[in-house]
C-alpha positions in Angstrom: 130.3 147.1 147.9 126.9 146.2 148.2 125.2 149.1 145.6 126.2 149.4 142.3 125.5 152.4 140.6 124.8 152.2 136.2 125.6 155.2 134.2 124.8 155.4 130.9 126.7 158.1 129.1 125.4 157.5 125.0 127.5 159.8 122.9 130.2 159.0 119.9 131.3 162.5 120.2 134.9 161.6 121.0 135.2 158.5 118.3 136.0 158.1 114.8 132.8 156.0 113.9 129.4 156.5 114.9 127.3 154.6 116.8 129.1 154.0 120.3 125.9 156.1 121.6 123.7 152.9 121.3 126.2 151.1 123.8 124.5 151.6 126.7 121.0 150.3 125.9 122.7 147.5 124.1 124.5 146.8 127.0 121.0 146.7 129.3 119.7 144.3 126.4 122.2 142.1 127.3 121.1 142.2 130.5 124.1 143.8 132.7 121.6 144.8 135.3 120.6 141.5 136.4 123.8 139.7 135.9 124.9 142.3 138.5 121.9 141.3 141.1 122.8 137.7 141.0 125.6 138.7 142.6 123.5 139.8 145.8 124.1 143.4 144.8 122.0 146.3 144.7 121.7 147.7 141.2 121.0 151.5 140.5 120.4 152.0 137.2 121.0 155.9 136.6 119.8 155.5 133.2 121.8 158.1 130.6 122.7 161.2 130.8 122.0 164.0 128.2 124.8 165.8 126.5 125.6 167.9 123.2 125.0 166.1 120.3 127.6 164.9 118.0 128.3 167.7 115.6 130.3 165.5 112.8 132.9 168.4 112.3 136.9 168.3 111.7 139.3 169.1 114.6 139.9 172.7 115.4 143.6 173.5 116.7 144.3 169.3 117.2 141.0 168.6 118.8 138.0 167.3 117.4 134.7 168.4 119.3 137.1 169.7 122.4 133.5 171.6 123.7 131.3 168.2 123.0 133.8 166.2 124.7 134.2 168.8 127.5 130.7 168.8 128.4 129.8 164.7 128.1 133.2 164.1 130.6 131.9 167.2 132.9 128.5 165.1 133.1 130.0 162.2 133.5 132.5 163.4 136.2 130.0 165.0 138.3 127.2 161.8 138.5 130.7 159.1 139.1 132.2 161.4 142.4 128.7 161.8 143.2 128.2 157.7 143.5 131.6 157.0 144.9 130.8 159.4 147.3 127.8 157.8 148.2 129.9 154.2 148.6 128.7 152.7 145.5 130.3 151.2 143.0 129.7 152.7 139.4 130.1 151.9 136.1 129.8 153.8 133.1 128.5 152.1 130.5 129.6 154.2 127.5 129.9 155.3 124.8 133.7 155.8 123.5 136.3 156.0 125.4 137.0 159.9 125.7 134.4 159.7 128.7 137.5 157.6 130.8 138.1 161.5 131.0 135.5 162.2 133.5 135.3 159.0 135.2 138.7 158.5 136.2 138.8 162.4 137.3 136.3 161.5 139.5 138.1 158.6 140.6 140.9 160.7 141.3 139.4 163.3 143.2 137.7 160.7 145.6 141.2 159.0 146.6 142.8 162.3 147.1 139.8 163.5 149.6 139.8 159.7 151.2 143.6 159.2 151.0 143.4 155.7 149.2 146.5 155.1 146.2 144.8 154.8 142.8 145.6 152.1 140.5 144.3 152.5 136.8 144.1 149.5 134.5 143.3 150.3 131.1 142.5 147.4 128.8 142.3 148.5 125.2 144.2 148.0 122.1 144.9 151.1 121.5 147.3 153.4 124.2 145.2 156.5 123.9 147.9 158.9 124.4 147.6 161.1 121.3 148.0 164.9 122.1 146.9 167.9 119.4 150.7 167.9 118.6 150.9 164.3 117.0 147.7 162.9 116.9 146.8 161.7 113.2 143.2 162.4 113.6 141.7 165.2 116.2 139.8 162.6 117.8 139.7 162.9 121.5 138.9 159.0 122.1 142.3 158.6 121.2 143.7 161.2 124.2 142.7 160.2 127.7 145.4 159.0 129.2 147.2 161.9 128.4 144.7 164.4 129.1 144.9 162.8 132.8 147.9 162.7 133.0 148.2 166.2 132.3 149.3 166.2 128.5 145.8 168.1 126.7 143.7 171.2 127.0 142.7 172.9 130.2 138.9 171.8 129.9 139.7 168.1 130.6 143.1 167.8 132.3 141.9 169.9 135.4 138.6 168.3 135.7 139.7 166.3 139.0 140.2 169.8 141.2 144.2 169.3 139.8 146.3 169.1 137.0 147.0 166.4 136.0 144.7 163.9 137.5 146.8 161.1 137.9 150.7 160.3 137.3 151.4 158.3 135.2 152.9 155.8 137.3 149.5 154.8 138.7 148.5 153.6 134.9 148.9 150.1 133.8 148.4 149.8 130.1 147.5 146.1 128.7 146.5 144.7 125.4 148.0 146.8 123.4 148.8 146.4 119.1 148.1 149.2 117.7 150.2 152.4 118.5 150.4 155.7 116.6 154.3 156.3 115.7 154.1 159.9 118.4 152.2 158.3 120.6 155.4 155.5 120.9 157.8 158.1 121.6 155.6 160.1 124.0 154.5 156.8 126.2 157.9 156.0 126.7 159.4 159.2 127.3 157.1 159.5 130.3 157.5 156.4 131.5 154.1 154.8 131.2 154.0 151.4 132.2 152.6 149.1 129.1 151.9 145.6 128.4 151.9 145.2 124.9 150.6 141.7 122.8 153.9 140.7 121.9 154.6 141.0 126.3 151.2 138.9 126.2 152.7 136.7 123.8 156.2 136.1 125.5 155.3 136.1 129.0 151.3 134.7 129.3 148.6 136.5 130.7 148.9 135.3 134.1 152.8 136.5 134.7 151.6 140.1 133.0 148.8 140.7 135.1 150.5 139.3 138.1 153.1 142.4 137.3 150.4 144.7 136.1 148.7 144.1 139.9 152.2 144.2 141.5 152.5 147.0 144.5 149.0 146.8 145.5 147.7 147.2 149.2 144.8 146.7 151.2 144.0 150.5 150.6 144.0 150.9 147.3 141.5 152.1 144.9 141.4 150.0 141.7 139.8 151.3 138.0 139.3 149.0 135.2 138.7 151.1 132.3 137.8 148.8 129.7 137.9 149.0 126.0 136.1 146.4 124.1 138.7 146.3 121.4 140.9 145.3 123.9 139.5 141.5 122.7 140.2 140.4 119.4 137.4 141.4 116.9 136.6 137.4 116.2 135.3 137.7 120.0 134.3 141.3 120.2 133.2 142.6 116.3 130.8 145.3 117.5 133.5 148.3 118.0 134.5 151.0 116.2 138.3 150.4 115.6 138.7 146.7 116.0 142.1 145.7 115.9 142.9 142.3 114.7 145.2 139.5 117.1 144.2 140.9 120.6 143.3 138.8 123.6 140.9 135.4 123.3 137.6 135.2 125.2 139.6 132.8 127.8 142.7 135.5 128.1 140.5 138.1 128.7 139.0 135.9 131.2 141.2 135.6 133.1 142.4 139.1 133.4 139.0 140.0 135.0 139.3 137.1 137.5 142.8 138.3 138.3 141.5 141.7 138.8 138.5 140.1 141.1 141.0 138.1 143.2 142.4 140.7 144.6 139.2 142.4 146.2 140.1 146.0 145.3 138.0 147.0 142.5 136.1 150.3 143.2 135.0 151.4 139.8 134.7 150.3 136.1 134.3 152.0 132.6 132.9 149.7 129.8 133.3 151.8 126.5 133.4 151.6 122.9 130.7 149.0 122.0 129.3 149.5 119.0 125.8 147.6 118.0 125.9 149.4 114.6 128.8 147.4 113.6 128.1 144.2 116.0 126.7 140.6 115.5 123.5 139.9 117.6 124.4 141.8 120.5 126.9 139.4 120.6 129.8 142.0 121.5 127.5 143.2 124.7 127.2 139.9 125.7 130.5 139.3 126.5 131.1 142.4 127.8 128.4 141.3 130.4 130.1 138.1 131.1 133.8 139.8 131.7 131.5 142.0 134.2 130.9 138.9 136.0 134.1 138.1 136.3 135.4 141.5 137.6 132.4 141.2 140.1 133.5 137.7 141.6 132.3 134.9 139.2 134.3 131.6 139.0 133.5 128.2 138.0 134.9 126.3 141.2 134.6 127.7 144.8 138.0 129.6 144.9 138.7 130.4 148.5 142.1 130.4 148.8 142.8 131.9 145.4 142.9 135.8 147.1 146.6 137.1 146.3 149.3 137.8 149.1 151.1 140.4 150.3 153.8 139.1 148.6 152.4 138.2 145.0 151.3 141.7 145.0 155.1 143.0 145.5 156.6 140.4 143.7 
């Protein structure tokens, strides 16, 4: 795609700790428009939409700000079809990670109405599959992948135009070490597809994301939705629930590159950056430079380095 589209989406309503609403501008310090433009791309920067403020209250029947979090992922749903629609490629740059809600409704909604397959890739350390039933805390940050796949209130799971969003089979999970004891039992009852550290560990990150990208086609729509935390907080510190022994700068890396190779990515979410709690921008800065990577940066010339049919089945 030649146009990328920026959204900014600058709320914490959905997270535990404050300060994930400063993401976005940190993110434009670090300079994510221009790192996009050397690229050859055209950059629209949407700047940020305005939503509810974060009320700071406790959860109400499970859910913590269900109406705050409603709104920001209606917002953000609206502007992201809106831009696919277009042909551009968007990003959100959040904000926590509740706002994967709209996006990836949006996402949804666009491959239904242009018939493409949908594959999700969620990097995070965390599998975000709390419902009001289990969930230890109320907060929604900690729910969208169930709320799209159709396990949460009626505000956010029928925000695509159907309930669910997605199945759950189009979700690849990766990075994850820190899982609430429900949320264990749920994933695995409904068959989400996960790649946890100690997978990382045993098998390398190039054999898991060769399985994570395995079953793709020329026509598919592919969604990194990614979570900051997913890194280990000595590479990433600025988020709000780092999470100690996740991915190196290298392993992330090459995840993105991966990702790149295959020449399917359609639309990203960058959340949970946190300059409150980071160390000279340092946490926006390499969430800049795994941007590059998703968008085609490599050190060599890698022509011959694009995936075949059968890597992607095998």
């Amino acid at each position: 795609m030649s146009a990328v589209s920026l959204i900014g989406a600058p709320t914490d309503v959905g997270a535990s700790v404050i300060g994930a609403r400063l993401g976005p501008g940190a993110l434009r310090v670090a300079g994510v428009a221009d790192a996009i433009a050397a690229f050859g791309h055209e950059v629209r920067d949407l700047g940020d939409l305005e939503g509810p403020d974060n009320p700071l209250r406790p959860p109400v029947a499970g859910y913590r700000h269900l109406a705050e979090v409603s709104e920001w992922n209606r917002l953000v749903h609206d502007v992201y079809f809106s831009e696919l629609e277009g042909g551009h490629l968007p990003i959100l740059l959040g904000g926590d990670h509740c706002l994967a809600i709209g996006s990836i409704s949006a996402v949804a909604r666009h491959c239904r109405g242009t018939e493409r397959p949908l594959r999700v890739l969620w990097f995070d350390a965390h599998a975000d599959f709390n419902t009001a039933a289990i969930t230890p805390s109320g907060n929604l940050h900690g729910m969208p992948v169930a709320c799209l796949t159709g396990h949460g209130p009626d505000e956010l799971t029928g925000l695509s135009g159907t309930t669910p969003a997605i199945s759950a089979d189009v979700v690849r999970q990766v990075g994850l070490r820190s899982v609430d004891a429900g949320e264990k039992r749920l994933l695995h009852d409904i068959g989400v597809e996960c790649f946890d550290m100690r997978y990382l560990d045993e098998m390398g990150f190039r054999k898991t994301m060769r399985r994570a990208l395995r079953g793709l086609t020329p026509e598919h729509h592919v969604h990194v939705s990614l979570d900051l935390d997913f890194l280990d907080p000595h590479v990433a510190p600025g988020v709000g629930t780092p999470v100690i022994g996740g991915p190196t700068y290298r392993e992330a890396q090459l995840a993105m590159e991966m990702v790149a190779d295959t020449g399917l990515l359609r639309s990203i979410d960058i959340v949970e950056l946190n300059p409150a709690v980071d160390v000279r921008n340092a946490t926006a800065e390499v969430a800049v430079e795994l941007l590059d990577s998703l968008l085609g940066k490599s050190t060599l010339l890698r022509v011959h380095d694009r995936p075949t049919a059968e890597d992607l089945s095998g």
